[in-house]
N, C-alpha and C positions, 0 to 999 in steps of 0.2 A: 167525521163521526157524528151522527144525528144524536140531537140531546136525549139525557136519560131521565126517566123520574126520581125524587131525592128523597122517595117513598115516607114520604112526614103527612101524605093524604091531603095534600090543600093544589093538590095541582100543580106544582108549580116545577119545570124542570131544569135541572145542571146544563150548562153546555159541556158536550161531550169534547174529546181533546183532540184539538187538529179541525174543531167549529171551525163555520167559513164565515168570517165577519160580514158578508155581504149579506149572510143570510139568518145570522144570527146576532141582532142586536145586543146581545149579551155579551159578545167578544169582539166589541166594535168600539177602536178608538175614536170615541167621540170627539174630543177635542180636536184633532187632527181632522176628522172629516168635517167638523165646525169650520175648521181656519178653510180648510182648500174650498169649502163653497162660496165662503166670506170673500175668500181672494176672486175665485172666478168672476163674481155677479161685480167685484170690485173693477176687475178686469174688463170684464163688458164696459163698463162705465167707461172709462179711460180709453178704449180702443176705440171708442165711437164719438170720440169728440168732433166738432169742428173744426177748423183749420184756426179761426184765431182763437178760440178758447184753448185751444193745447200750445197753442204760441207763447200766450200769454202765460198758461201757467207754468209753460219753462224758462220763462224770462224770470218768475218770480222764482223758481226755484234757483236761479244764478244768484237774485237778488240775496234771497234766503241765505243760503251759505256763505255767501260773501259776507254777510253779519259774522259765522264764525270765524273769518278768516279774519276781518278786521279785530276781534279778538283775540285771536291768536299771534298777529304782527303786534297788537297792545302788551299781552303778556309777556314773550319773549322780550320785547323790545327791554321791557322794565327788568326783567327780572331772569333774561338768559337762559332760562331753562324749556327749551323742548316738550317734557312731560307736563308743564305747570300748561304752558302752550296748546298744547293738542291736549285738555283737559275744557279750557277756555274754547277751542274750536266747538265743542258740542253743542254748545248755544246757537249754532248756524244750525245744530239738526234737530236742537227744540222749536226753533220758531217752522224747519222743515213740516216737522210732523201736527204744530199745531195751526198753521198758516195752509194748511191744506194744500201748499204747491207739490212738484216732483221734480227729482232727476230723473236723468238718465238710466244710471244703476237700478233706482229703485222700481224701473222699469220691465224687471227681468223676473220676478218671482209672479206679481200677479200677475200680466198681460201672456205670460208664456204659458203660467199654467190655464186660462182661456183660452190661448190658441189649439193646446191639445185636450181642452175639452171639448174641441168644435167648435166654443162659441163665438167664433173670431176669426177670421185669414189672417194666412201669415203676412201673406204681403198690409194687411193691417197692422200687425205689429211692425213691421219695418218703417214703417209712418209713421210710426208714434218714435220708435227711438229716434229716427232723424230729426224730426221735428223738434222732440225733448232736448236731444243732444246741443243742436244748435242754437236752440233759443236758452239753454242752461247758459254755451258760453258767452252769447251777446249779452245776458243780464249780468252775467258775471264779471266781465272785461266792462264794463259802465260803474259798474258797482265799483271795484277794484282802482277802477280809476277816479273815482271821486276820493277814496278811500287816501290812494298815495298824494292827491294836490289837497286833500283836507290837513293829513300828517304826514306832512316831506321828512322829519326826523325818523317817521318808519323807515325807512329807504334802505339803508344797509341790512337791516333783519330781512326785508323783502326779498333782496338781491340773494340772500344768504338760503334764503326758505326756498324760492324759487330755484334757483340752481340745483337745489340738491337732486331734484328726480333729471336733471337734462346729465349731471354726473353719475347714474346710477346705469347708463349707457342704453343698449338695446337689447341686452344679450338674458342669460336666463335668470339674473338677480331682478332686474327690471321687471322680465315677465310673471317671475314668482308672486315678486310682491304686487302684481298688478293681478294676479289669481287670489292672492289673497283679501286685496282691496276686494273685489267683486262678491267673494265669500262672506265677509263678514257686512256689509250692508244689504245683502240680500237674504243673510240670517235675520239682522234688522229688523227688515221687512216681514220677516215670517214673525218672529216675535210680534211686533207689534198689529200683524192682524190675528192671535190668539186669544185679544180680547178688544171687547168695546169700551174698552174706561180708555177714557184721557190721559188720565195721571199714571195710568198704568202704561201707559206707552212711550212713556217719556225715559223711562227706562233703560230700553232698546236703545233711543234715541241718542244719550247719555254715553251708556256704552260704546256704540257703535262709532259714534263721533270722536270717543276719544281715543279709539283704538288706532282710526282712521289716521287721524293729522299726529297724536302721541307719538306712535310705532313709524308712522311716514308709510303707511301703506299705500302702493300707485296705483289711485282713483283716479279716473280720467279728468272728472269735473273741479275735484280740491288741486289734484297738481296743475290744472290750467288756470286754475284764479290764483295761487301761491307765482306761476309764473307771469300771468298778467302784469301781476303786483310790482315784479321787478324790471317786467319791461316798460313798465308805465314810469320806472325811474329815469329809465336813458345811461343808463350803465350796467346796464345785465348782462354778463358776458356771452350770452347768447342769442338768437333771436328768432323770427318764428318759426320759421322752418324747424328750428333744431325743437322748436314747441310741437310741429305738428306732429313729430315724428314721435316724439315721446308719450304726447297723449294718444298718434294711435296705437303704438303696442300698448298703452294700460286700457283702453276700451276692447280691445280682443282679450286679456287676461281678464280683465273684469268680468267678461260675458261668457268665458271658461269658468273661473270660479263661480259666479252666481246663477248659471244658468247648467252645467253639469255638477256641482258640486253642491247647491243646495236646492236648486228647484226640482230638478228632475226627479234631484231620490225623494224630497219630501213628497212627490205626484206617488212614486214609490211606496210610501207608508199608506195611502190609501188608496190603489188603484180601482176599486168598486166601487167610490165616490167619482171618480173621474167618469170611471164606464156607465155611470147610472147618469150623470150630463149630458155624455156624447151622445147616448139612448135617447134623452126625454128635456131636450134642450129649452131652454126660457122665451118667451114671448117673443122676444126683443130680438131674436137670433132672424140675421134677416132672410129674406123668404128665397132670394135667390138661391140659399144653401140648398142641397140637394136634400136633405130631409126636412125641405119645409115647403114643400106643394100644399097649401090648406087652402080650397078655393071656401071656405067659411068663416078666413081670418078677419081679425078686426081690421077695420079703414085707417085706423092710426100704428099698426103694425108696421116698422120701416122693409121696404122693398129694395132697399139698395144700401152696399157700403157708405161711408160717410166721405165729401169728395174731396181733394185737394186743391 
């Protein structure tokens, strides 16, 4: 319904009911289309890394969290309690969010929602989560291991922490709570690109992290450094195999939860923010895309994806 006037003489008119926010900035969630632009141009960023700059920062991001792991093997250890534990783990996803590294997970809200704004291939994102992924758990398995020959009296809480996702089997508890992991740190993510303050983000952070390791939710990258931790004992009744198997079903649950469950529908809250991207894409989208023939582009405009 086209807007009406609110006959008070100064011009100024009502949005009519069933306004189409695309076209009437009067009934347009701004914050919402604020976040999804923040993410995509954050997205571009991140998708078009170099090979060792995205190495590197998924090496720190194992580093990073293994901070709160070795917290959380500190906490429990003293004081036996789980919740005191995965309250202490967030401090891995404070120094996450303000150490500027990434996981994995937190891979799935902005670089996807880039991908279906256009400004990105997918098989671009599939390089960045492998890349992520695997450099998350080299930092982590380094980390983890200086962690248990720093404090061998960890060892038993290790074995204990660690175990619990390789007992949690394969079957749909497992995969549950490994849609959940995914969900709630790529909630995370969404919160904290709804705003630019720092201290406001730590929030997410906070939460996220304690929900994570608190509740034992199966994260691919926390349950791989919890199980590091006990294989670096030499007594962990399991070994890697029984590791690989576990972190891949929580990396498929996690990318169920985080990628249909909170990215897609939040693309959903503003698809004409989406639509007006894929239209009128950024400099930087490279030229090979089919909507970016401009024989009058700039000489610093890149002409090709980023290479492996």
């Amino acid at each position: 319904m086209p807007p009406v006037d609110d006959g008070d003489g100064d011009g100024w008119t009502r949005p009519g009911v069933g306004s189409d926010p695309a076209r009437d900035p009067e009934v347009a969630e701004k914050p919402v289309e604020e976040t999804l632009t923040r993410a995509i141009d954050e997205g571009r960023r991140r998708i078009s890394r170099k090979t060792w700059p995205l190495l590197a920062t998924g090496v720190l991001g194992g580093i990073d969290v293994g901070t709160g792991v070795l917290a959380l093997l500190f906490v429990e250890h003293e004081t036996g309690s789980v919740v005191l534990a995965g309250l202490a783990f967030s401090i891995g996803f404070i120094a996450l969010s303000l150490a500027r590294s990434e996981l994995f997970t937190e891979d799935f809200l902005v670089p996807v929602t880039t991908v279906i704004a256009r400004q990105a291939r997918f098989r671009m994102l599939l390089r960045l989560w492998a890349g992520t992924l695997a450099a998350n758990l080299v930092g982590g398995w380094l980390f983890t291991y200086l962690v248990m020959k720093g404090f061998p009296q960890f060892a038993d809480t290790a074995v204990k922490a660690g175990h619990h996702y390789v007992q949690l089997g394969l079957g749909v508890t497992a995969f549950s709570l490994a849609v959940l992991g995914g969900t709630v740190i790529t909630l995370m993510t969404w919160m904290q690109h709804t705003t630019e303050s720092a201290g406001l983000r730590l929030v997410p952070a906070v939460t996220g992290g304690f929900l994570l390791a608190g509740a034992q939710l199966n994260h691919a990258v926390v349950n791989s450094l919890l199980m590091f931790a006990a294989l670096h004992t030499g007594r962990a009744p399991f070994g890697y195999l029984e590791w690989a198997q576990t972190a891949g079903l929580a990396a498929a649950g996690n990318i169920v939860g985080g990628v249909l469950l909170v990215t897609l529908l939040r693309v959903l809250q503003s698809p004409h923010t989406v639509q007006r991207e894929r239209e009128e894409p950024a400099a930087g989208v490279p030229v090979g895309d089919d909507r970016r023939h401009d024989p009058g582009a700039r000489s610093d405009r890149p002409t090709d994806e980023p290479g492996i």
